[in-house]
NUKOL-825255 format. One line per field, with one value per atom (N, C-alpha, C): residue number from 1; residue in one letter; x, y, z. Coordinates in nm, 4 decimals. Layout:
! residues N
seq	NUM;... .
type	a;... .
east	X;... .
north	Y;... .
up	Z;... .
! end
This chain:
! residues 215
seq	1;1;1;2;2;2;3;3;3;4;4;4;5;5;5;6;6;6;7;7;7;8;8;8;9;9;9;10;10;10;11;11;11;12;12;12;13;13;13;14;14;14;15;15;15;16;16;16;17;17;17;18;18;18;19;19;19;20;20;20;21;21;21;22;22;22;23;23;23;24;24;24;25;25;25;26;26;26;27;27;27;28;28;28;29;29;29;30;30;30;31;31;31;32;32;32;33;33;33;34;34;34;35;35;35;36;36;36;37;37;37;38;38;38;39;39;39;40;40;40;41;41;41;42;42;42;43;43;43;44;44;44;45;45;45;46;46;46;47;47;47;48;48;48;49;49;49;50;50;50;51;51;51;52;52;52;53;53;53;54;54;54;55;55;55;56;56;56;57;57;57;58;58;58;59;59;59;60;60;60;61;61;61;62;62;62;63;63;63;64;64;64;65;65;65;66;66;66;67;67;67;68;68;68;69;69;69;70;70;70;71;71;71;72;72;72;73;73;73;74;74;74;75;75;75;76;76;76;77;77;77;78;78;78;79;79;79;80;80;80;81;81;81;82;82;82;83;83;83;84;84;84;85;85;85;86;86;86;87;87;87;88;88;88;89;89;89;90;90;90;91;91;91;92;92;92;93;93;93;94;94;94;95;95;95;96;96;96;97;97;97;98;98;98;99;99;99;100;100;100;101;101;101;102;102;102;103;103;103;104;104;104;105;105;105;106;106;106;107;107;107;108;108;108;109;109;109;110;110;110;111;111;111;112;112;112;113;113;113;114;114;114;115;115;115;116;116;116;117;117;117;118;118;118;119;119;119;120;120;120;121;121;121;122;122;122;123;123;123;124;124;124;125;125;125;126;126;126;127;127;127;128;128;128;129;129;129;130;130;130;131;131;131;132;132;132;133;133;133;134;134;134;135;135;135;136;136;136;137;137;137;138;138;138;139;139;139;140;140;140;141;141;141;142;142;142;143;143;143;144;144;144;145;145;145;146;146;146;147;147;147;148;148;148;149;149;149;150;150;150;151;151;151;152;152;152;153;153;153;154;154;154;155;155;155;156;156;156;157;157;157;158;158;158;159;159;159;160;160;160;161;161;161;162;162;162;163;163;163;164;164;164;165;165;165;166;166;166;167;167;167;168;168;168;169;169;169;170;170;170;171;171;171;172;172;172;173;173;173;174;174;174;175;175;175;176;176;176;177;177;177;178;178;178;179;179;179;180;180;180;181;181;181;182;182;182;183;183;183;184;184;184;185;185;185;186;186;186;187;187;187;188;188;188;189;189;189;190;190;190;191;191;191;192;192;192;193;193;193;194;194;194;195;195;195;196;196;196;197;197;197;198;198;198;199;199;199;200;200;200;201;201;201;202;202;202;203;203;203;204;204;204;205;205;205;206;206;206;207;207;207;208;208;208;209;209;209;210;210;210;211;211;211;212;212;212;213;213;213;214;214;214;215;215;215 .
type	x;x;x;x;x;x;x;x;x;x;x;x;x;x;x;x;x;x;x;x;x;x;x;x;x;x;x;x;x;x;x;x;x;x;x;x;x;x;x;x;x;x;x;x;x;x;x;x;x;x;x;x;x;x;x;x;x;x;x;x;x;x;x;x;x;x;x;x;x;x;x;x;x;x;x;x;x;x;x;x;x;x;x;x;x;x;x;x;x;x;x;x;x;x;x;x;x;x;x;x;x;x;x;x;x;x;x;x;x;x;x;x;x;x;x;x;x;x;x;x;x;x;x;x;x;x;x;x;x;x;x;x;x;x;x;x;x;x;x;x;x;x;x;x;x;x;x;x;x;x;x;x;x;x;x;x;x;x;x;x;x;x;x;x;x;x;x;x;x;x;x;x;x;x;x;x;x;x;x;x;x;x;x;x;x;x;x;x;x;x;x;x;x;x;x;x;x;x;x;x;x;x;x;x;x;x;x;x;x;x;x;x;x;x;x;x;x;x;x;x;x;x;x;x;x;x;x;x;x;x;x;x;x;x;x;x;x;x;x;x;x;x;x;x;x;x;x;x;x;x;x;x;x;x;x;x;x;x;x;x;x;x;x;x;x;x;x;x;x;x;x;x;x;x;x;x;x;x;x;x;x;x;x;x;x;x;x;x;x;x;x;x;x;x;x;x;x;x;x;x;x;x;x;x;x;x;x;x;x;x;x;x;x;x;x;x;x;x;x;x;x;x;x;x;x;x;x;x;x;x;x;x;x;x;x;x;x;x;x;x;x;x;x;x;x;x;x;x;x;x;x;x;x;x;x;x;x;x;x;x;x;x;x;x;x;x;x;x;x;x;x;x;x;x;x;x;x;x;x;x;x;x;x;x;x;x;x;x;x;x;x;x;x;x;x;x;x;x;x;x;x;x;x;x;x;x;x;x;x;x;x;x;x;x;x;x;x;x;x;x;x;x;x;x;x;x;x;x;x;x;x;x;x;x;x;x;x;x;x;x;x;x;x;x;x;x;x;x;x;x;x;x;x;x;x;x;x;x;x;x;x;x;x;x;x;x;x;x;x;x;x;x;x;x;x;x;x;x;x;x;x;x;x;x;x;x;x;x;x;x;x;x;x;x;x;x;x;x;x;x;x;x;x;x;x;x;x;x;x;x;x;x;x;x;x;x;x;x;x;x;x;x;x;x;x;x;x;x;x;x;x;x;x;x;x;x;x;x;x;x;x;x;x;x;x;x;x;x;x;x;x;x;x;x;x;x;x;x;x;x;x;x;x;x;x;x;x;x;x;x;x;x;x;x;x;x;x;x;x;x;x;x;x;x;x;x;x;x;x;x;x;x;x;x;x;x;x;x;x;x;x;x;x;x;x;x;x;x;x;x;x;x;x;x;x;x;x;x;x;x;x;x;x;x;x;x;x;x;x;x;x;x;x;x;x;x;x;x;x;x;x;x;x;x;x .
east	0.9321;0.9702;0.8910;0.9475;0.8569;0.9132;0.7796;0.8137;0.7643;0.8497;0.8861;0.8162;0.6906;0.6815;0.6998;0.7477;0.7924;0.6618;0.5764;0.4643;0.3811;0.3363;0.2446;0.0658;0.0566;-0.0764;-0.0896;-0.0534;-0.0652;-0.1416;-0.2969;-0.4496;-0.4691;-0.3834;-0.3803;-0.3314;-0.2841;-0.2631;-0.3753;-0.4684;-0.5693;-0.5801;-0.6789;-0.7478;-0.6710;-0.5393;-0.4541;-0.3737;-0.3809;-0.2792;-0.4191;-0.5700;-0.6654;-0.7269;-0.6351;-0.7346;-0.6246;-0.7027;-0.6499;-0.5151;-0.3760;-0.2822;-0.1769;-0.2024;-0.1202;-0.1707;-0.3421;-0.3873;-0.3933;-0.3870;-0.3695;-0.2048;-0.1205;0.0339;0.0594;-0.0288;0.0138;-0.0365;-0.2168;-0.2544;-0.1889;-0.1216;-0.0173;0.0728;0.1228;0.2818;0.3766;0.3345;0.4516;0.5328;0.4169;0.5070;0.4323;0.5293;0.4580;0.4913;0.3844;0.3894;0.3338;0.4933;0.4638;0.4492;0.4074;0.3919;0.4551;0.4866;0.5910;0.5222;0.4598;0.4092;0.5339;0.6100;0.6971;0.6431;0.5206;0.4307;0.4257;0.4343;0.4274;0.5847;0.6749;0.8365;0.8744;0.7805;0.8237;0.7678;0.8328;0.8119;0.7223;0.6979;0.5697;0.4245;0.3657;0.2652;0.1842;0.1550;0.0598;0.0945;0.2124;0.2481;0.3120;0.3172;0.3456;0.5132;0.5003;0.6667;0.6967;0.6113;0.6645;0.7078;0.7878;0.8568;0.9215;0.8696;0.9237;1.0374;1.1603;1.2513;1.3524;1.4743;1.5472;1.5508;1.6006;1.6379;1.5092;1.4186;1.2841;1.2542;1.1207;1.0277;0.9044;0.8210;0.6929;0.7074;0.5672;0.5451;0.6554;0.6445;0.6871;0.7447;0.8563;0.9398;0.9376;0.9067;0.9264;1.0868;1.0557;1.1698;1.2385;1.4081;1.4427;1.4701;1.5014;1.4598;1.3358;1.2400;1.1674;1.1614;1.1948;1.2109;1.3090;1.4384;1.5292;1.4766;1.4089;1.3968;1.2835;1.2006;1.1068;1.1746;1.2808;1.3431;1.4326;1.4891;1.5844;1.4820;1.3374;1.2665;1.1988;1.2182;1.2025;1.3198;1.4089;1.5650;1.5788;1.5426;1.5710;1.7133;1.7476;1.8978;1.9022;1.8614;1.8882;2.0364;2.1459;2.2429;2.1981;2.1295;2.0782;1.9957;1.9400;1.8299;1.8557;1.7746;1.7511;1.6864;1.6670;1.6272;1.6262;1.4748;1.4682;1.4235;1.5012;1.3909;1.3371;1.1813;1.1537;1.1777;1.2065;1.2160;1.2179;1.1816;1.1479;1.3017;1.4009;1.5367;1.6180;1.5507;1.6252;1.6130;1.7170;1.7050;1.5804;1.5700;1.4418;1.4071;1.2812;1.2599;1.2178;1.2964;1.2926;1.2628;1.2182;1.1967;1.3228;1.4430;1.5592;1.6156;1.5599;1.6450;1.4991;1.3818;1.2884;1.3251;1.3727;1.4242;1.5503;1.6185;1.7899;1.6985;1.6505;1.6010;1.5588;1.4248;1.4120;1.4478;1.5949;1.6876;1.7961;1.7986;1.9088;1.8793;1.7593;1.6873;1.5492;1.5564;1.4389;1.3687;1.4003;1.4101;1.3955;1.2745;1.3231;1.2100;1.3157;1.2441;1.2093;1.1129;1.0154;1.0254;1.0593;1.0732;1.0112;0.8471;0.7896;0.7752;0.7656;0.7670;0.6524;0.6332;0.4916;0.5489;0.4541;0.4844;0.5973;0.7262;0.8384;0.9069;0.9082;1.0168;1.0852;1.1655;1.2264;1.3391;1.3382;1.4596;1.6228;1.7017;1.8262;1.9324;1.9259;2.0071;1.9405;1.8290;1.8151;1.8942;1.9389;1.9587;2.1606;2.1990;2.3233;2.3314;2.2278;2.2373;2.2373;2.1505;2.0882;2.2072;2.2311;2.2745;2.1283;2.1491;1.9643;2.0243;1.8741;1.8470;1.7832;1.8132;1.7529;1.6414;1.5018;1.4429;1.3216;1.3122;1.1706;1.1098;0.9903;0.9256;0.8958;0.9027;0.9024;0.9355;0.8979;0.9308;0.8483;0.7913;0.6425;0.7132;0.5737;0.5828;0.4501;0.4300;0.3173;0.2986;0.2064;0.1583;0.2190;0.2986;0.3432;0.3638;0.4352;0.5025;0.4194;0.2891;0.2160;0.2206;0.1959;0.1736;0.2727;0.3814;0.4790;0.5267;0.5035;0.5475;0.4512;0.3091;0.2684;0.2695;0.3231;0.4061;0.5234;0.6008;0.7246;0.7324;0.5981;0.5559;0.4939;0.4328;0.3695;0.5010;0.5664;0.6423;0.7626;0.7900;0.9074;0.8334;0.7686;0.6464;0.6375;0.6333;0.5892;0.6956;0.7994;0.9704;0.9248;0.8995;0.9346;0.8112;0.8754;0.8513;0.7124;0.6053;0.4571;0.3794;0.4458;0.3142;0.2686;0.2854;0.2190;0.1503;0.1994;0.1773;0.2774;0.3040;0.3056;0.4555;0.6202;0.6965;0.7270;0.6074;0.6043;0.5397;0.4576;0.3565;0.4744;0.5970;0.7090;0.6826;0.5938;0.6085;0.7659;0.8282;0.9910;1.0825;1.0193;1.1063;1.0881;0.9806;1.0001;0.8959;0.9066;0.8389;0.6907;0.6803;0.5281;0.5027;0.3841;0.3170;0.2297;0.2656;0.1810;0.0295;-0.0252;-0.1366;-0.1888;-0.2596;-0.3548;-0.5073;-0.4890;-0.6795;-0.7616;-0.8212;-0.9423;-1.0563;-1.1052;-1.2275;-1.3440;-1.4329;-1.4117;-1.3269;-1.3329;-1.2278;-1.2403;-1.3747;-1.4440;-1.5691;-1.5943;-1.7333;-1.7336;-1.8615;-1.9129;-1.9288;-1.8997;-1.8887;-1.9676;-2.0718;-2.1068;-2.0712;-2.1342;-2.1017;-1.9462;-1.9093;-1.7287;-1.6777;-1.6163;-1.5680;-1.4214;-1.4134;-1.2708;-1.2544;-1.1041;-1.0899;-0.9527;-0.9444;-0.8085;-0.7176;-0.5766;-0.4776;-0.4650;-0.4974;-0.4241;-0.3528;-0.2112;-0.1267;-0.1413;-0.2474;-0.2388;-0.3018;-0.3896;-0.4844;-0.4050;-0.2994;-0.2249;-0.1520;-0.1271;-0.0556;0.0717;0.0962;0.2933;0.3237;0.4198;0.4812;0.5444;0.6592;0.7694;0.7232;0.6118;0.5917;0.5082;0.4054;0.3740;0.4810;0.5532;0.7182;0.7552;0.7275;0.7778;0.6935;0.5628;0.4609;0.5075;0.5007;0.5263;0.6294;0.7461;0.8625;0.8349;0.7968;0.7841;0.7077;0.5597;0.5169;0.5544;0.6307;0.7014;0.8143;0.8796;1.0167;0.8972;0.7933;0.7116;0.6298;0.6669;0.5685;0.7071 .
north	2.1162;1.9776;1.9238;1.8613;1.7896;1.6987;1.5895;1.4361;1.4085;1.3135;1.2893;1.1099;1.0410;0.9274;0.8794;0.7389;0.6743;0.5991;0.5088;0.4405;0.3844;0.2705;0.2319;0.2657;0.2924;0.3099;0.4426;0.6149;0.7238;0.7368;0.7167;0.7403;0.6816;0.5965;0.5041;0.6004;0.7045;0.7881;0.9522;0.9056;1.0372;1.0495;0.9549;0.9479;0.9993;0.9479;1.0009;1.1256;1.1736;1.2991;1.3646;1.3384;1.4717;1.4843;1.4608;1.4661;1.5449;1.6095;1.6451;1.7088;1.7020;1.7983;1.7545;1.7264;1.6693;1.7429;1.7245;1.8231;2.0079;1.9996;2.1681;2.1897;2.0853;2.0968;2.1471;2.0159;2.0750;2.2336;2.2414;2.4247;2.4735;2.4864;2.5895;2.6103;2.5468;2.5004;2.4417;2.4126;2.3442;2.2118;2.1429;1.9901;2.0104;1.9078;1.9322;1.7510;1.7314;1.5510;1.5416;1.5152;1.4910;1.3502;1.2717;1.1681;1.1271;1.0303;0.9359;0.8030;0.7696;0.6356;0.5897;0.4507;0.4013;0.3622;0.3133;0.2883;0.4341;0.5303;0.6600;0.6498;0.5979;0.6057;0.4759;0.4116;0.2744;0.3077;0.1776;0.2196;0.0702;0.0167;-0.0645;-0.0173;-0.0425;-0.0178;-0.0042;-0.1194;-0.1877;-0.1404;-0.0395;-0.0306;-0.0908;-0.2300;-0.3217;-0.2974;-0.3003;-0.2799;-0.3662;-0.5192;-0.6249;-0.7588;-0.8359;-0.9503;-1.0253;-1.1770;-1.2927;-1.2673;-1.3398;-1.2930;-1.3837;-1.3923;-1.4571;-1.5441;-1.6941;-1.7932;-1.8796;-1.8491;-1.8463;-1.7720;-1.8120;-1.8220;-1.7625;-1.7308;-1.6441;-1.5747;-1.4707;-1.3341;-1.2739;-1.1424;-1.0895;-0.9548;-0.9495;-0.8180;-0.6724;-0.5870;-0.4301;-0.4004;-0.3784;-0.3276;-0.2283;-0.2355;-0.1423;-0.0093;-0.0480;0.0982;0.2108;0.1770;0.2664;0.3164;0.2867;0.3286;0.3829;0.3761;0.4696;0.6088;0.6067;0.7054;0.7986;0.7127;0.8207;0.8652;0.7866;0.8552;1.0120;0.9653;1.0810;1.2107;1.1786;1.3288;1.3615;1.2948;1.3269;1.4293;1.3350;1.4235;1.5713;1.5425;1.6627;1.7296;1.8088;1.8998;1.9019;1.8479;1.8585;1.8068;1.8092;1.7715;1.7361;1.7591;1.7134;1.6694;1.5127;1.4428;1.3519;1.3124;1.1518;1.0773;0.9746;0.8716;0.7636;0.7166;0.6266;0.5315;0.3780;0.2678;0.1979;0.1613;0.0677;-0.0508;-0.1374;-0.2841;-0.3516;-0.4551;-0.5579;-0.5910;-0.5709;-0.6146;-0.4934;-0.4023;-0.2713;-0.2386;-0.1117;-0.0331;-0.0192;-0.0332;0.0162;0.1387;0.1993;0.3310;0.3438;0.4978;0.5301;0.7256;0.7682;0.9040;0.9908;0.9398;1.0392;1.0125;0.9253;0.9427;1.0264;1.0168;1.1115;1.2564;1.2785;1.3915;1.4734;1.3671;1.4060;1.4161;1.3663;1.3617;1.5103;1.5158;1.6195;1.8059;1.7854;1.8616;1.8862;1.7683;1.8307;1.8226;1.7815;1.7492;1.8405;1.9072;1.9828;1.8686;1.7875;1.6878;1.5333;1.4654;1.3581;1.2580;1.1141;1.0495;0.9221;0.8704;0.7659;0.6374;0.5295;0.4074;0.3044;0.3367;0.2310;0.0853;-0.0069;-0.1220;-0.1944;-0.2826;-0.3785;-0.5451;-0.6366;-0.7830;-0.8295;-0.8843;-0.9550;-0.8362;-0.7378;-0.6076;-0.5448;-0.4818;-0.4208;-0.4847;-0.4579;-0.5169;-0.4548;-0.5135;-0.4652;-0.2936;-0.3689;-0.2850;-0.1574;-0.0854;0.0620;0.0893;0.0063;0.0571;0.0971;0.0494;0.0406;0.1416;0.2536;0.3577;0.4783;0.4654;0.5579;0.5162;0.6377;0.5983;0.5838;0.5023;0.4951;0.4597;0.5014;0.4472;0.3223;0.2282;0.0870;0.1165;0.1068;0.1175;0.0358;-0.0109;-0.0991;-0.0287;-0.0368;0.0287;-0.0209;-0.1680;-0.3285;-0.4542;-0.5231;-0.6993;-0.7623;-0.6688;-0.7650;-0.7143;-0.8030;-0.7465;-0.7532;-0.6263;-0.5744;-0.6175;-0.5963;-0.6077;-0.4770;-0.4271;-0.2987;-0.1880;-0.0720;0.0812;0.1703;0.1465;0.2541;0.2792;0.2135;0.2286;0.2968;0.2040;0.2442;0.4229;0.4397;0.5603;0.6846;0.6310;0.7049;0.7348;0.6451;0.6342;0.7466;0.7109;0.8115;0.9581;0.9747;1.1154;1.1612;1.1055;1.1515;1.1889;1.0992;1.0983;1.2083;1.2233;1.3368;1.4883;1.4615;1.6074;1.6710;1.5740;1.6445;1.7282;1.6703;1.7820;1.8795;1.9080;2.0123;2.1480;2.2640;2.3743;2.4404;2.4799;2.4402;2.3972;2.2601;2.1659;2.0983;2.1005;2.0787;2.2177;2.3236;2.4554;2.4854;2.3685;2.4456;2.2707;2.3097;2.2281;2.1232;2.1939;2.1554;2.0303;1.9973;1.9079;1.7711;1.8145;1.6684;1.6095;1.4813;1.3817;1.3299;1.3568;1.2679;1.3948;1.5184;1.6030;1.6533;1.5931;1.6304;1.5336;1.5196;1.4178;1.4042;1.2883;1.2618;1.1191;1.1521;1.0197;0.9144;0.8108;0.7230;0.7252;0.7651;0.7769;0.9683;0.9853;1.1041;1.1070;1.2767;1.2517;1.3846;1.4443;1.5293;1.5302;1.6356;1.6134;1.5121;1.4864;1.5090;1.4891;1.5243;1.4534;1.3345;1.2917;1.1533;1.1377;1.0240;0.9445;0.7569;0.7656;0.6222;0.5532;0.4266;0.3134;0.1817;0.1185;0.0472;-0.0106;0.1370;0.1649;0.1448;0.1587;0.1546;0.2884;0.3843;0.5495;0.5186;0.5997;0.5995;0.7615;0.7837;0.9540;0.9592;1.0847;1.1325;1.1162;1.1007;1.0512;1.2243;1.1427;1.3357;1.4059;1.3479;1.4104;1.5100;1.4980;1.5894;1.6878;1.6870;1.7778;1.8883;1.8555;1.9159;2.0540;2.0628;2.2152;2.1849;2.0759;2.0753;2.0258;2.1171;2.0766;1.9851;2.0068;1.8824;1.7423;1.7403;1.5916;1.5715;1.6296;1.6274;1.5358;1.6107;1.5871;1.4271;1.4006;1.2894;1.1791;1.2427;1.1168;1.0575;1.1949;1.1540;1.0459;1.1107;1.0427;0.8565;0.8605;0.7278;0.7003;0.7258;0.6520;0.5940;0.6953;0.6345;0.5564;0.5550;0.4632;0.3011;0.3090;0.2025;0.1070;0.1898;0.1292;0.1279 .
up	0.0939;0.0703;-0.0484;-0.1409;-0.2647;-0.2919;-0.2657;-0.2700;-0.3961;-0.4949;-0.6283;-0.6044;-0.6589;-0.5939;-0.7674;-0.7822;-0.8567;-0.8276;-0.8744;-0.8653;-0.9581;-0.9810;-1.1233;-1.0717;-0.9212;-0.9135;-0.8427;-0.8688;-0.8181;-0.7282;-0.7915;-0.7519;-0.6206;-0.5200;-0.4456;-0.3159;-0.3986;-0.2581;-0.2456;-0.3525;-0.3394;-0.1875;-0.1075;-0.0395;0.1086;0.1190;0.2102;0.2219;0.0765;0.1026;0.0835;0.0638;0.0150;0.1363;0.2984;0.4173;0.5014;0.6016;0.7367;0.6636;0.7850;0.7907;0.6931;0.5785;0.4376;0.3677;0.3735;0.2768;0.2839;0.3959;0.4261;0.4013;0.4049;0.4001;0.2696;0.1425;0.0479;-0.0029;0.0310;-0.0157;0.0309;0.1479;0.2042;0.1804;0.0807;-0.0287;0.0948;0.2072;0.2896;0.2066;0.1661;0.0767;-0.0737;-0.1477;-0.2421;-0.2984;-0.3271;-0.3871;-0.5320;-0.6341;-0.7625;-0.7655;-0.9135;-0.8943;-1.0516;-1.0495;-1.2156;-1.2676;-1.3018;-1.3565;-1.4336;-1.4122;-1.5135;-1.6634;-1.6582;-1.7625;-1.8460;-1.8118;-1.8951;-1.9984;-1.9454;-2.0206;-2.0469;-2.1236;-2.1676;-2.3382;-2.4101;-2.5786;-2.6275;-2.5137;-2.5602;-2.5963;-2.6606;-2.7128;-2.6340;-2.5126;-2.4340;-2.2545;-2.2747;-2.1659;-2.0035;-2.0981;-2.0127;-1.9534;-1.8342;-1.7590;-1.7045;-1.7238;-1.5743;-1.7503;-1.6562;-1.7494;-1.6310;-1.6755;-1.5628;-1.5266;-1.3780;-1.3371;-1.4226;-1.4930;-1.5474;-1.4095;-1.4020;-1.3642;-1.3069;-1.3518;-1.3203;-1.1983;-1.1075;-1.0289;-1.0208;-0.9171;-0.9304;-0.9356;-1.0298;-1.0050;-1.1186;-1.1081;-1.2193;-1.1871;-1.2166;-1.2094;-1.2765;-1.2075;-1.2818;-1.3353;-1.5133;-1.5750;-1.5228;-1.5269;-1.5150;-1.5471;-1.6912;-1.7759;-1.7028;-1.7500;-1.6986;-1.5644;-1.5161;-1.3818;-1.3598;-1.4363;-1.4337;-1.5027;-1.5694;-1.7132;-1.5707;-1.4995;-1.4091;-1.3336;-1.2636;-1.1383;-1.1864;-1.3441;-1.4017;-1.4133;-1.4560;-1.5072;-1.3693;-1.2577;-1.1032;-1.0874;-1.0959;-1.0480;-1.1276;-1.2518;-1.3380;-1.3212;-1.2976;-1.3116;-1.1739;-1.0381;-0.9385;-0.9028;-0.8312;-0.7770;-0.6192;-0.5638;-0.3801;-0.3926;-0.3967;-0.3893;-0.3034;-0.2259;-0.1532;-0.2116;-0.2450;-0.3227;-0.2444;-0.2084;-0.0989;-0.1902;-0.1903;-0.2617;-0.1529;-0.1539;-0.0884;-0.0852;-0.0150;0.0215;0.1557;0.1580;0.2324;0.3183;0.2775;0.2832;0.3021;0.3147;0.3426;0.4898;0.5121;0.6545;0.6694;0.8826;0.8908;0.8995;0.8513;0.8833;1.0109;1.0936;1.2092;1.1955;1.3209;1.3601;1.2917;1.3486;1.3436;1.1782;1.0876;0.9547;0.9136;0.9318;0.8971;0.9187;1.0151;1.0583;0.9908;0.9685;0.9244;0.7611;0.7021;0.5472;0.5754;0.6333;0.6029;0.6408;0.6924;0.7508;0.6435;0.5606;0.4575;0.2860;0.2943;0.1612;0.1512;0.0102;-0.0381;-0.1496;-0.1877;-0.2848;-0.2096;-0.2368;-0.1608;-0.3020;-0.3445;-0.4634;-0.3629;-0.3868;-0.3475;-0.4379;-0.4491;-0.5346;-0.4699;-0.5300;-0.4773;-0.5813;-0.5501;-0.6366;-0.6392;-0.7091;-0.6762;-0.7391;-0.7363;-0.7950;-0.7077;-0.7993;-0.6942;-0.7289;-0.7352;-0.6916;-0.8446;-0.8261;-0.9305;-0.9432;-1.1195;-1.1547;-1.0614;-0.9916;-0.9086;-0.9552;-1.1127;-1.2052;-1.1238;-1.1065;-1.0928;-0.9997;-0.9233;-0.7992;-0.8172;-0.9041;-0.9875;-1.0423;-1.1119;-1.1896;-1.0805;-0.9587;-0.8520;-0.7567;-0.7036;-0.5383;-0.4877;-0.3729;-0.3004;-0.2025;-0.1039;0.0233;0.0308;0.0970;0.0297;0.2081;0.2039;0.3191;0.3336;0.4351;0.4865;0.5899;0.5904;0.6946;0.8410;0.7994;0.9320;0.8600;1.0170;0.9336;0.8614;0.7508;0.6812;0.5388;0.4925;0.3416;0.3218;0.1910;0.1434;0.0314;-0.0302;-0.2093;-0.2676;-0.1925;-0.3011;-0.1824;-0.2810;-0.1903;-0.1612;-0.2483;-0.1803;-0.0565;0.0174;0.2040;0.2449;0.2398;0.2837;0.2324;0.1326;0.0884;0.1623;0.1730;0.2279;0.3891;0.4502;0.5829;0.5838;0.4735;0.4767;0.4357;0.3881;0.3415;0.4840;0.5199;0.6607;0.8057;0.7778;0.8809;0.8682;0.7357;0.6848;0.7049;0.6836;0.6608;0.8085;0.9104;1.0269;1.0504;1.0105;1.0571;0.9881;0.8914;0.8030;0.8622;0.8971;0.9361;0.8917;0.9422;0.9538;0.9083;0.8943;0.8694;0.9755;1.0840;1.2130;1.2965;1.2299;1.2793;1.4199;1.4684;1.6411;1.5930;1.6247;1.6219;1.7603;1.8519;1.9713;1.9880;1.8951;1.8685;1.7713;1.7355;1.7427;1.8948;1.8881;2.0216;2.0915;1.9800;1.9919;2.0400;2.0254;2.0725;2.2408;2.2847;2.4332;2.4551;2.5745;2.6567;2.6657;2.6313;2.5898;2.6237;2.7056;2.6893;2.6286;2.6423;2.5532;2.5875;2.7331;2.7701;2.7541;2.6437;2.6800;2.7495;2.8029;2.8855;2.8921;2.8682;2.8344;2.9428;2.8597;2.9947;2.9436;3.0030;3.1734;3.2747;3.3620;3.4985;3.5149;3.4810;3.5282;3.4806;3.4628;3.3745;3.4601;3.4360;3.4551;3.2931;3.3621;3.2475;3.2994;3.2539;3.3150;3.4716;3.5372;3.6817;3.7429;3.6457;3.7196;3.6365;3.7876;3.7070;3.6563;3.5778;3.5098;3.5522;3.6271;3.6679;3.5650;3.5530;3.4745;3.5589;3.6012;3.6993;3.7746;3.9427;3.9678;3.9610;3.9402;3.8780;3.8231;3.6634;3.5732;3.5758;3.6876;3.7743;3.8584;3.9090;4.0348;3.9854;3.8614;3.8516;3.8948;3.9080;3.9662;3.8071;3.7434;3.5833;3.6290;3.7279;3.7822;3.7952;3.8650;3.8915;3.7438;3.7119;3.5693;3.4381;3.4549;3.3770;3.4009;3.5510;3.5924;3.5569;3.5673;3.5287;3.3996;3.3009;3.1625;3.1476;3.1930;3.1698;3.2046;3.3204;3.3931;3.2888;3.2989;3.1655;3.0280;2.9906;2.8242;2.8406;2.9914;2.9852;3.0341;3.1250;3.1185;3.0035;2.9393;2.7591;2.6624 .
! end
């Protein structure tokens, strides 16, 4: 899988893709995350890509040009890409389009935005996925993108090592427990439920279940 991120601040995702099971994803060539600055394909001097929104208001809009020109040397000669833009006003992101993405896509482009958003036009040149991650809004796609890299990644074939470890693919609970069996806490014990003690998978099964339809 190689995620193509469209972005004016790259470096913003060192810290998250250079840890734990992203970073062993990418040495292992499971994913692979390029990155596009629009500021790199602009013919200003100064690099500047943002300009007030015609009809006024606040804040300041990312050109479209450039952002077409990154998404095209993303795409390159590909014909099968997904092309997700972020927004506030878009579909929400869920488990099963993470899943379906990364089931029929080797190629997946990232359009993250910052300020009051991107100019519309790109989205006129691109087929896209118009996507939000919830009901908020951020200062920008980083997050979010790095949400959707995390979440696409787990589908994709060992980068979790063990496919058993998809929570959404079998029954799981919202409550996990370890040892000990039991500990004191300012004199009140906390025990692991017996259930999970008992060696019966069936009722095991049942706990789970009851639990996640309870939460």
């Amino acid at each position: 899988m190689h995620f193509h991120i469209i972005t004016l601040f790259p470096k913003a995702f060192d810290s998250y893709l250079g840890e734990s099971i992203l970073k062993r994803a990418i040495e292992d060539k499971k994913i692979k995350v390029s990155f596009y600055n629009p500021r790199d394909f602009t013919k200003d001097k100064w690099k500047r890509i943002d300009r007030p929104p015609y009809a006024g208001g606040p804040g300041m809009v990312i050109q479209a040009e450039p952002v077409i020109k990154a998404i095209q040397r993303a795409k390159g000669l590909r014909s099968k890409v997904k092309i997700i833009f972020l927004t506030p006003s878009g579909k929400q992101f869920t488990n099963s389009y993470a899943a379906s993405v990364a089931k029929k896509y080797k190629d997946v482009i990232i359009v993250s935005g910052r300020y009051e958003g991107i100019d519309a036009r790109v989205k006129k040149v691109f087929k896209t996925d118009e996507v939000s991650i919830g009901p908020f809004v951020l200062t920008g796609g980083e997050l979010p993108a790095q949400l959707i890299i995390d979440t696409i990644s787990r589908h994709v074939p060992g980068v979790l090592g063990n496919l058993g470890s998809i929570e959404e693919s079998r029954t799981a609970s919202p409550d996990v427990y370890t040892r000990p069996e039991s500990f004191k806490y300012k004199g009140k014990a906390y025990a692991v439920p017996k259930v999970l003690l008992s060696g019966n998978h069936a009722k095991i099964e049942e706990w789970k279940s009851k639990r996640k339809t309870d939460k």
